[in-house]
BATORSE-879967 format. One record per atom (N, C-alpha, C): x, y, z; atom name; residue number from 1. Coordinates in nm, 3 decimals. Example, Ala and Ser with C-alpha at 12.3 -4.5 7.8 and 13.67 -1.06 7.14 Angstrom:
# BATORSE-879967
+---------+---------+---------+-------+-----+
:       X :       Y :       Z : atomo : num :
+---------+---------+---------+-------+-----+
:   1.319 :  -0.569 :   0.780 :     N :   1 :
:   1.230 :  -0.450 :   0.780 :    CA :   1 :
:   1.320 :  -0.330 :   0.780 :     C :   1 :
:   1.285 :  -0.225 :   0.708 :     N :   2 :
:   1.367 :  -0.106 :   0.714 :    CA :   2 :
:   1.290 :   0.003 :   0.787 :     C :   2 :
+---------+---------+---------+-------+-----+
This chain:
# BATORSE-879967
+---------+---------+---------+-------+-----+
:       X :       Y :       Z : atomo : num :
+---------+---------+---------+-------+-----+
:   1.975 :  -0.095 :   3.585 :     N :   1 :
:   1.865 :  -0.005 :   3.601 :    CA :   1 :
:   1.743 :  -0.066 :   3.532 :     C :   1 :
:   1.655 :  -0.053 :   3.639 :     N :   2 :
:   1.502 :  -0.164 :   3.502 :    CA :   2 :
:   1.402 :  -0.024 :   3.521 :     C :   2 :
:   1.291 :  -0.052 :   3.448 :     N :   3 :
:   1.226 :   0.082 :   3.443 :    CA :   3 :
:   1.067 :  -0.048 :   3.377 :     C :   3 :
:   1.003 :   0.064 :   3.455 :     N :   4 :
:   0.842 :  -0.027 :   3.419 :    CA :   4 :
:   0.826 :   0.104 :   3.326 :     C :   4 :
:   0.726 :  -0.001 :   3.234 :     N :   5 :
:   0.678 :   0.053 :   3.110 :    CA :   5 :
:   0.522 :   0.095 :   3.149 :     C :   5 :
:   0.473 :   0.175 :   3.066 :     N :   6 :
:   0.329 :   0.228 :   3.094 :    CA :   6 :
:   0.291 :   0.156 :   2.998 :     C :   6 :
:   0.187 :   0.056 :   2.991 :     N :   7 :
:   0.087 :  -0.009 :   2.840 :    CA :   7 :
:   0.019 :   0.130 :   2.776 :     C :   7 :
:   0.036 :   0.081 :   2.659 :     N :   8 :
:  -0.076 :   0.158 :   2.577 :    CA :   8 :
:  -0.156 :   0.112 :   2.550 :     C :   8 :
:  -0.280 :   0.243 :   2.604 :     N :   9 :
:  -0.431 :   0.197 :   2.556 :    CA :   9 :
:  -0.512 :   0.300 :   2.461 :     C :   9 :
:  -0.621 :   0.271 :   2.482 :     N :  10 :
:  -0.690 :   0.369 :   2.408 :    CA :  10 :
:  -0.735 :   0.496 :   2.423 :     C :  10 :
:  -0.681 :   0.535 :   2.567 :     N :  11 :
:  -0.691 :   0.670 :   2.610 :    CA :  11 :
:  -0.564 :   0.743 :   2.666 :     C :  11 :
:  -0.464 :   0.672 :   2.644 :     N :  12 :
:  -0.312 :   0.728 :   2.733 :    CA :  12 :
:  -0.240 :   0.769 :   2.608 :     C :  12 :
:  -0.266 :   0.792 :   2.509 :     N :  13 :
:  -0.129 :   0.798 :   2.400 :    CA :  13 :
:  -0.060 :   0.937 :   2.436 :     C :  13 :
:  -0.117 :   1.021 :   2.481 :     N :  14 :
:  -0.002 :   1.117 :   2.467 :    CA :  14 :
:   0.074 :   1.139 :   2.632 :     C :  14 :
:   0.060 :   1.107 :   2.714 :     N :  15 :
:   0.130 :   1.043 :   2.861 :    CA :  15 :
:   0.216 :   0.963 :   2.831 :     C :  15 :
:   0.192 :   0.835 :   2.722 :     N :  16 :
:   0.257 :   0.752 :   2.683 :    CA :  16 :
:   0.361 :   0.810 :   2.630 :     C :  16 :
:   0.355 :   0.815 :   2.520 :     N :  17 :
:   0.454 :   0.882 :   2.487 :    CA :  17 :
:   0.517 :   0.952 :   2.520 :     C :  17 :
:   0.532 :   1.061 :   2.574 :     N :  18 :
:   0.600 :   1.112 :   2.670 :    CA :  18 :
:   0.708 :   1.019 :   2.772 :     C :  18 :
:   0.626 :   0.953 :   2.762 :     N :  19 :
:   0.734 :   0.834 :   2.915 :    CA :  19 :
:   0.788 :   0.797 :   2.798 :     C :  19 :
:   0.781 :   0.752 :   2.729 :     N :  20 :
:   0.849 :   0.620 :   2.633 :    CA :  20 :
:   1.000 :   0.672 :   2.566 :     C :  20 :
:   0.935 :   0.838 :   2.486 :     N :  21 :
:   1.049 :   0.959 :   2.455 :    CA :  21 :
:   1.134 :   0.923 :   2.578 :     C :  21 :
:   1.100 :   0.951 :   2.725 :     N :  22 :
:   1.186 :   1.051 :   2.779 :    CA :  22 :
:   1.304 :   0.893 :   2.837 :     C :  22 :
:   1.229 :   0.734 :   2.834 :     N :  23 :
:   1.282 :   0.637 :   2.821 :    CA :  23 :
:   1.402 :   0.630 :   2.705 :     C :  23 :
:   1.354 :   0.637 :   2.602 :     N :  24 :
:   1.464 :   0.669 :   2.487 :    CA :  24 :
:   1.520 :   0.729 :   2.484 :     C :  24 :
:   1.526 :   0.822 :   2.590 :     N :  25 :
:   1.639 :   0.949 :   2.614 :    CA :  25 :
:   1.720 :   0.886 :   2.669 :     C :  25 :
:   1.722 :   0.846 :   2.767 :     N :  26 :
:   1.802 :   0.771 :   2.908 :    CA :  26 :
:   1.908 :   0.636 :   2.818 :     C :  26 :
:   1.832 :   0.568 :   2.701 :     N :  27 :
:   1.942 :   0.491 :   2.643 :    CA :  27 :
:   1.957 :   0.522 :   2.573 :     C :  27 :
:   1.952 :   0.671 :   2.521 :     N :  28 :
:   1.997 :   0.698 :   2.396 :    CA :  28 :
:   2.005 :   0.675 :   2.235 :     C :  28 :
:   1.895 :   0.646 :   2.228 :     N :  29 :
:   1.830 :   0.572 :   2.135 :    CA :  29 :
:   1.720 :   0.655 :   2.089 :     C :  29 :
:   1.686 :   0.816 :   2.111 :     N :  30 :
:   1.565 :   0.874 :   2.032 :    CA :  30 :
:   1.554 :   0.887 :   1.928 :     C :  30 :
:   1.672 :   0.886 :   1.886 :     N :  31 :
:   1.685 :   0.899 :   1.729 :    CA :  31 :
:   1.607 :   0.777 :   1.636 :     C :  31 :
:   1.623 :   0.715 :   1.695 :     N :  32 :
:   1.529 :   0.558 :   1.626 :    CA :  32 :
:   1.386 :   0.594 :   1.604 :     C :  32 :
:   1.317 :   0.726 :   1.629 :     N :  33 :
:   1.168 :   0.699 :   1.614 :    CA :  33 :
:   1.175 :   0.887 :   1.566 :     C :  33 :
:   1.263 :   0.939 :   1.565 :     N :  34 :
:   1.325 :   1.069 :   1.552 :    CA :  34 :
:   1.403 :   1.097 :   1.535 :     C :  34 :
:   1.479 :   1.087 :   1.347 :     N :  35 :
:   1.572 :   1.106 :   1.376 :    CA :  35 :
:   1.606 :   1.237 :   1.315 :     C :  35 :
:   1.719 :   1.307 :   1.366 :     N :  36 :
:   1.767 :   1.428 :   1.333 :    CA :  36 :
:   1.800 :   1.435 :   1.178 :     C :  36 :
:   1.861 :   1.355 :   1.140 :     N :  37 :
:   1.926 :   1.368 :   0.984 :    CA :  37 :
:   1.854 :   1.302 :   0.878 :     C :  37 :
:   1.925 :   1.282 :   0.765 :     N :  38 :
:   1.853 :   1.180 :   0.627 :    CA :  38 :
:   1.928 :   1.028 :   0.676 :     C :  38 :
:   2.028 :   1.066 :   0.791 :     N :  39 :
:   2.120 :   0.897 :   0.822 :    CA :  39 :
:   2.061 :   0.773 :   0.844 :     C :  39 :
:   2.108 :   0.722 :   0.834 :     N :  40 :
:   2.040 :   0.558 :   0.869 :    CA :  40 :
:   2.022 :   0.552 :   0.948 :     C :  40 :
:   1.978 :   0.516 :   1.056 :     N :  41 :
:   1.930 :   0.463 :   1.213 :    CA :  41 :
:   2.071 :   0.337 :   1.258 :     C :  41 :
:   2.173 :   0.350 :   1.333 :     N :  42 :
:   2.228 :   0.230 :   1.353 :    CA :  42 :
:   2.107 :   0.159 :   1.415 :     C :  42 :
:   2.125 :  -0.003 :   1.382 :     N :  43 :
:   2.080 :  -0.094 :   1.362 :    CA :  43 :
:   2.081 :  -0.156 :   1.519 :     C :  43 :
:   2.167 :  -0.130 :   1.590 :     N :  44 :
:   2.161 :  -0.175 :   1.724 :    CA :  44 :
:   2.035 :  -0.058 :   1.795 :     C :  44 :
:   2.040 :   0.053 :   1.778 :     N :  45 :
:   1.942 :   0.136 :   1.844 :    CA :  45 :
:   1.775 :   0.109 :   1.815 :     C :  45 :
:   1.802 :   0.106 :   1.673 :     N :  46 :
:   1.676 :   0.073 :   1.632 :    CA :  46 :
:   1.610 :  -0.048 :   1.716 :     C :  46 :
:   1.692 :  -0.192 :   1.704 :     N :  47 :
:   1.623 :  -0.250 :   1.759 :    CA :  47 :
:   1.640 :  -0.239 :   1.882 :     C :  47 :
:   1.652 :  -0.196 :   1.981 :     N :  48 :
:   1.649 :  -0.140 :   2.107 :    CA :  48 :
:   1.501 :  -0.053 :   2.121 :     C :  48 :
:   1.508 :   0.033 :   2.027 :     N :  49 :
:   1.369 :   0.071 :   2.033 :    CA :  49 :
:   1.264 :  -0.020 :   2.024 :     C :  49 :
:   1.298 :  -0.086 :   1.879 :     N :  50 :
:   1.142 :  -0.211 :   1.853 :    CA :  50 :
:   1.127 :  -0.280 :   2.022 :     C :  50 :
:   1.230 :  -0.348 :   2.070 :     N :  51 :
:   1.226 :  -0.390 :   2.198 :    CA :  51 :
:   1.126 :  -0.293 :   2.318 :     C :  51 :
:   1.184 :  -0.162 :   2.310 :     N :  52 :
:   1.140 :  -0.115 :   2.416 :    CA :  52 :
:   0.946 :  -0.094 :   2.386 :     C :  52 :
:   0.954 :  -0.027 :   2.239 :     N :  53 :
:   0.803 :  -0.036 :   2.204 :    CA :  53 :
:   0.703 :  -0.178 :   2.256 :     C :  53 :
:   0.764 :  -0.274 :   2.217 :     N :  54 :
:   0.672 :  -0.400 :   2.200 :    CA :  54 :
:   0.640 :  -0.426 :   2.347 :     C :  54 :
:   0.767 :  -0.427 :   2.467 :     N :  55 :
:   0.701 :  -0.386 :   2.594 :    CA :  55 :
:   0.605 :  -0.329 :   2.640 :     C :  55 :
:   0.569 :  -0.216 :   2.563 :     N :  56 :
:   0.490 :  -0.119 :   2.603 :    CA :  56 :
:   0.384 :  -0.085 :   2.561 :     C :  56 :
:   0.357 :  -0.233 :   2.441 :     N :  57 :
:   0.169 :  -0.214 :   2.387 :    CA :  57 :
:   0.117 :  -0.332 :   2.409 :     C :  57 :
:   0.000 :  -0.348 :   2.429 :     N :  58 :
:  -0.065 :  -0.486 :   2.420 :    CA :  58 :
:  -0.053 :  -0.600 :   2.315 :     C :  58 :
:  -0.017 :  -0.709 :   2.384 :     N :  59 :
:   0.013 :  -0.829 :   2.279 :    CA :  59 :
:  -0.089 :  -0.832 :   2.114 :     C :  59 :
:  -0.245 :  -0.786 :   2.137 :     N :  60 :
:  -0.287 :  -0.786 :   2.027 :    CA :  60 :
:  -0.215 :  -0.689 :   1.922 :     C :  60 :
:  -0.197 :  -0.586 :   1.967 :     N :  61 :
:  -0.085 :  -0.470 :   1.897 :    CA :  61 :
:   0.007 :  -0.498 :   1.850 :     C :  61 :
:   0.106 :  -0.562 :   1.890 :     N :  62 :
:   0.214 :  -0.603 :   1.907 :    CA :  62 :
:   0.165 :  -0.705 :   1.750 :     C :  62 :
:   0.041 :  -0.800 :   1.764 :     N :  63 :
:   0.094 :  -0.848 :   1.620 :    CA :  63 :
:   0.012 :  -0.807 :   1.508 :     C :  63 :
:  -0.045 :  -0.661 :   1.545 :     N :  64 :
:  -0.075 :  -0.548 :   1.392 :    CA :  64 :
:   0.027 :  -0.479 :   1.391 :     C :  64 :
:   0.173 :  -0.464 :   1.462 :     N :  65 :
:   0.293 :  -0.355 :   1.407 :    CA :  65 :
:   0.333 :  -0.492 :   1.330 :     C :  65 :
:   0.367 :  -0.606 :   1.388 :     N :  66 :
:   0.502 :  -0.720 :   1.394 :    CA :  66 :
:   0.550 :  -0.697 :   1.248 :     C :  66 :
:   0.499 :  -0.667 :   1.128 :     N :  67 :
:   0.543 :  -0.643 :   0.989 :    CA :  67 :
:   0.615 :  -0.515 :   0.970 :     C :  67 :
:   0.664 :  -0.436 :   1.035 :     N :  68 :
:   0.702 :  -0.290 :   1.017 :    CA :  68 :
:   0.845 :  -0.358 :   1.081 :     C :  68 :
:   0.978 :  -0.301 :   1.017 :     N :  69 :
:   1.057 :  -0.349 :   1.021 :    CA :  69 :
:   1.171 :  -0.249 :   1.057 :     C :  69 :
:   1.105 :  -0.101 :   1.114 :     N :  70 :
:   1.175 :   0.017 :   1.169 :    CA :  70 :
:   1.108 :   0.036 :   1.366 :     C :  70 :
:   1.180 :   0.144 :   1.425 :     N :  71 :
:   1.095 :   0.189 :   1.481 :    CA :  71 :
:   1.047 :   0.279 :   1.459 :     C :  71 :
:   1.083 :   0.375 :   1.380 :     N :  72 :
:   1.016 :   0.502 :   1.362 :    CA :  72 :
:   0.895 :   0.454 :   1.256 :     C :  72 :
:   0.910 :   0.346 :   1.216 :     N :  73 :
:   0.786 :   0.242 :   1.144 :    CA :  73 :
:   0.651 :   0.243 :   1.228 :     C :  73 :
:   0.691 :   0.184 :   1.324 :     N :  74 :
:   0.603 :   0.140 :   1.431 :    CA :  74 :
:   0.605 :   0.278 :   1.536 :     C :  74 :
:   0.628 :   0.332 :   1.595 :     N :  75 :
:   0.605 :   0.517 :   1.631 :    CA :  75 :
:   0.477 :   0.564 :   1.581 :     C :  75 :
:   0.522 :   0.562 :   1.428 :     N :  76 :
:   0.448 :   0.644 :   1.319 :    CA :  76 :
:   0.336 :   0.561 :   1.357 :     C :  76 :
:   0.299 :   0.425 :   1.313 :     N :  77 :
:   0.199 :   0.346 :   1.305 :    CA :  77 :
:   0.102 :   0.444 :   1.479 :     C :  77 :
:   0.176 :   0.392 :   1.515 :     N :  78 :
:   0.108 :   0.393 :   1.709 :    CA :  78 :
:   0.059 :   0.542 :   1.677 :     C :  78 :
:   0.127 :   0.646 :   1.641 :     N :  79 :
:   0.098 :   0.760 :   1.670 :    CA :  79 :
:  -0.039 :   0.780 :   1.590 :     C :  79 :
:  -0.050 :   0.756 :   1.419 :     N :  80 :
:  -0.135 :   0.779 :   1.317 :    CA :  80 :
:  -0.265 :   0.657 :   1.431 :     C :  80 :
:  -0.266 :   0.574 :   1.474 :     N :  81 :
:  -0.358 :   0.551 :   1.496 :    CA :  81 :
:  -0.436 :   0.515 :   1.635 :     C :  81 :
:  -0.349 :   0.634 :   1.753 :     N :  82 :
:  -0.434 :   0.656 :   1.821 :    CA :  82 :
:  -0.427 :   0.847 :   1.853 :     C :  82 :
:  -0.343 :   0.897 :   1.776 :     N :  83 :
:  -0.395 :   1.045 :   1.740 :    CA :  83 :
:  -0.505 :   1.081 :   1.629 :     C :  83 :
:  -0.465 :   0.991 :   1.501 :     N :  84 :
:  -0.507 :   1.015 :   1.411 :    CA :  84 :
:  -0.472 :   1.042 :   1.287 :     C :  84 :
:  -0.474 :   1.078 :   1.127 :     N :  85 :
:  -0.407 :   1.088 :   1.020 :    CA :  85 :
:  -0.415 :   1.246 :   1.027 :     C :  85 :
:  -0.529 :   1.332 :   1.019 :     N :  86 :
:  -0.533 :   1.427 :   1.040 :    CA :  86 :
:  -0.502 :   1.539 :   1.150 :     C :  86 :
:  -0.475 :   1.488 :   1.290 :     N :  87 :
:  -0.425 :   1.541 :   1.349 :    CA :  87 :
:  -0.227 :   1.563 :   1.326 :     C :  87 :
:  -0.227 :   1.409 :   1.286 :     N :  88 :
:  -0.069 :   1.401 :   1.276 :    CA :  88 :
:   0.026 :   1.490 :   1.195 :     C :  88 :
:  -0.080 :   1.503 :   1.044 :     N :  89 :
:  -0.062 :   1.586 :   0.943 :    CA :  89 :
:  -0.038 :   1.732 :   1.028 :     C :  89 :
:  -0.128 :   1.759 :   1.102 :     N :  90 :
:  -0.105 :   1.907 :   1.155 :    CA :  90 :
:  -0.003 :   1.949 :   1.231 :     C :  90 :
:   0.036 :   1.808 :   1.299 :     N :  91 :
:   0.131 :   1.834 :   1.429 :    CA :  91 :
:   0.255 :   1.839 :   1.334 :     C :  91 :
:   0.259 :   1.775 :   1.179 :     N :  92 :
:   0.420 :   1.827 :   1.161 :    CA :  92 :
:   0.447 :   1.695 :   1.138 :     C :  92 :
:   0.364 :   1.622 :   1.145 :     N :  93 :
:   0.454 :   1.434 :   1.160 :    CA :  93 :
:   0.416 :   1.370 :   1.293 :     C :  93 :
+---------+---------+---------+-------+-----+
């Protein structure tokens, strides 16, 4: 099964996301950027996520996350900075 990715830009983040979630649903892997418990993230999902993320932003992007060494690392990053710090704060995370 292959699945095209939507790029992220500077006006799609929350479409984006949406596809990307409902992508991480399908391999089972949401937990990597969300996870339910205090548990660790297995280590195979996680990077399944970093994978699927880095598909799905522009190469310049790709090397302002490359130091974040989670996905819910890089999520957070993407989200805080094309929602915002203060919006994020409101939404709960």
């Amino acid at each position: 099964m292959t699945f095209q990715y939507l790029v992220l830009n500077s006006t799609n983040y929350t479409i984006w996301a949406v596809k990307i979630k409902a992508l991480f649903n399908v391999h089972r892997i949401s937990e990597a950027v969300e996870p339910t418990t205090d548990a660790e993230v297995d280590q195979k999902k996680n990077n399944m996520a970093i994978a699927m993320l880095y598909q799905a932003i522009p190469e310049n992007m790709v090397l302002q996350i490359a130091n974040l060494t989670s996905a819910k690392e890089i999520w957070d990053a993407l989200k805080i900075r094309h929602v915002g710090v203060d919006r994020v704060k409101e939404a709960g995370g």
